[in-house]
Structures are given as C-alpha cells and as structure tokens.
C-alpha positions in Angstrom: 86.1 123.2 117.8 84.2 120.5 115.8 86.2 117.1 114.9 85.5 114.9 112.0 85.0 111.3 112.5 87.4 109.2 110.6 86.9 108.1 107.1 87.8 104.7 105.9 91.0 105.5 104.2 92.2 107.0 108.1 91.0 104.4 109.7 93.0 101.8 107.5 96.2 104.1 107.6 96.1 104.1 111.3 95.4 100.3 111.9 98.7 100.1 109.7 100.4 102.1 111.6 99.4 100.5 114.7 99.9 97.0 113.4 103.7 98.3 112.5 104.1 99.6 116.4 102.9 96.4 117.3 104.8 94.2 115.6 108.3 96.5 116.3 107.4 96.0 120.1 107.3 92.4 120.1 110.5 91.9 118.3 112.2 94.2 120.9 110.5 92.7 123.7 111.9 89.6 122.5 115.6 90.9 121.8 115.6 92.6 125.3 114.3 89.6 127.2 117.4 88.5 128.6 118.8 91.9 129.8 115.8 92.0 132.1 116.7 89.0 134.3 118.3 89.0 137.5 122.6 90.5 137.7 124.4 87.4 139.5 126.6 89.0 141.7 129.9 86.9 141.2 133.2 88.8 142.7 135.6 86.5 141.0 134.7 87.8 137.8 132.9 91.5 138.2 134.3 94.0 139.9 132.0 95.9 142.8 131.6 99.0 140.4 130.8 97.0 137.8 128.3 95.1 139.4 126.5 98.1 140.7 126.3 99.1 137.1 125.3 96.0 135.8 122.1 95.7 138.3 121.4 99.6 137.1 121.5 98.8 133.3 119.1 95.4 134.8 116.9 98.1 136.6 116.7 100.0 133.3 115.6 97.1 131.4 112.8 96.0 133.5 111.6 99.5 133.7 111.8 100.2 129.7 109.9 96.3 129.3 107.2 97.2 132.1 106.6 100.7 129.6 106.9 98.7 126.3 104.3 96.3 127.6 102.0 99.0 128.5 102.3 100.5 125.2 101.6 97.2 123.2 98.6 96.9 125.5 97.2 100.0 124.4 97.9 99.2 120.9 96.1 95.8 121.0 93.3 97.9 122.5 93.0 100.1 120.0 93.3 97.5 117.4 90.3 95.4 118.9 88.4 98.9 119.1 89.0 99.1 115.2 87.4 95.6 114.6 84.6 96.6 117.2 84.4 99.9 115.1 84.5 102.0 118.2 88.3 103.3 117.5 89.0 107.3 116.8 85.8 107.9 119.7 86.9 109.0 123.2 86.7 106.9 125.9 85.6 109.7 128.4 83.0 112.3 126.5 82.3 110.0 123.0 83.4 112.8 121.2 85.7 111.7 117.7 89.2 112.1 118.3 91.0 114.2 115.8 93.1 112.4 113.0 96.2 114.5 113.5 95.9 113.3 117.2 96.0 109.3 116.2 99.0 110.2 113.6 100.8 110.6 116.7 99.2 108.8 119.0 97.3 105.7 117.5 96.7 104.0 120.7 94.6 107.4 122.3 92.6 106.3 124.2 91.0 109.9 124.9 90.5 113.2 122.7 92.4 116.1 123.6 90.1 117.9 125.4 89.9 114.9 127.6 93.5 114.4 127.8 94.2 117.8 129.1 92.1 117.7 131.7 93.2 114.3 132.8 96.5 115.7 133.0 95.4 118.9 134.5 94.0 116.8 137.9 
C-alpha cells in the first residue's frame, strides 16, 4: 500500500497541532513541578500510612514528568523536522508516513510498517 506525501495544508494542520501538544506540556510540566520533589518524612505531622502514600503519589509524579518530557522531546523533534522539511518521512525506510497516522501521532517518528516491526522485535 502506497502513501501520499503530505501536502502543505497537512503539513501546517499538524505543525498546529503539534505546537498545541507542546505548549499544553510545558504548562503542566510547570503546574506539576512541585509534586515531583522529594516527601519529607515528618512523624509529628504524617501519619506512617500516609507517608507511604505520599512518596507513591511522589513516585507517580516523577514517573508521569520523566514520560511528559519524552513526549515534548519528540514533539520538538518533529517540529525542527518540519522547518528542516524532512517531517511526515520515516526515520527507518524514508517511506512518507500516512496522514491519518500523524492525526494521531504527530511526533511519529516512523511509518507503520516500521513501527510494527519495531514492536514486533
């Protein structure tokens, strides 16, 4: 099966849609900032179980920033590959990668060919 490249119009709809991503990860990278840093362990004030469940919640929160980073990462990537003009082309074969794909997935790195197989390994 044969995939178009991207026309103009896509290419512009996705950047958009990219820049929004972008710009909703920083602001919750921002908001979550604080829940990420270290649970001070005072038994005066915090019970054991609730201390246990406060360094979970901190566990969470670094784990869900690590992932959001990634993600905004990806997204800058793609971005840059837009301006380069080498964004909607996978990074493995160089085939285009389908439009429906990138109105999930904007920051794709790979078609979905590609992708399977990655995943199948």
């Amino acid at each position: 099966m044969s995939v178009e490249e991207l026309s103009v119009n896509q290419i512009t709809e996705l950047a958009q849609l990219l820049k929004q991503k972008q710009a909703e990860l920083r602001s919750q990278l921002e908001d979550n900032s604080e829940s990420a840093n270290p649970v001070t362990l005072d038994q005066q004030s915090v019970g054991r179980v609730s201390r246990i469940d406060a360094i979970q919640q901190q566990q969470m929160s670094v784990a869900n920033r690590e992932q959001s980073t990634l993600l905004l990462r990806s997204i800058t990537q793609a971005l840059s590959l837009i301006d380069t003009e080498e964004y909607g082309y996978c990074q493995e074969c160089g085939e285009p990668i389908g439009f429906m794909r990138l109105q999930v997935q904007p920051q794709a790195p790979l078609c979905l060919a590609c992708q399977s197989a990655l995943e199948q390994n």
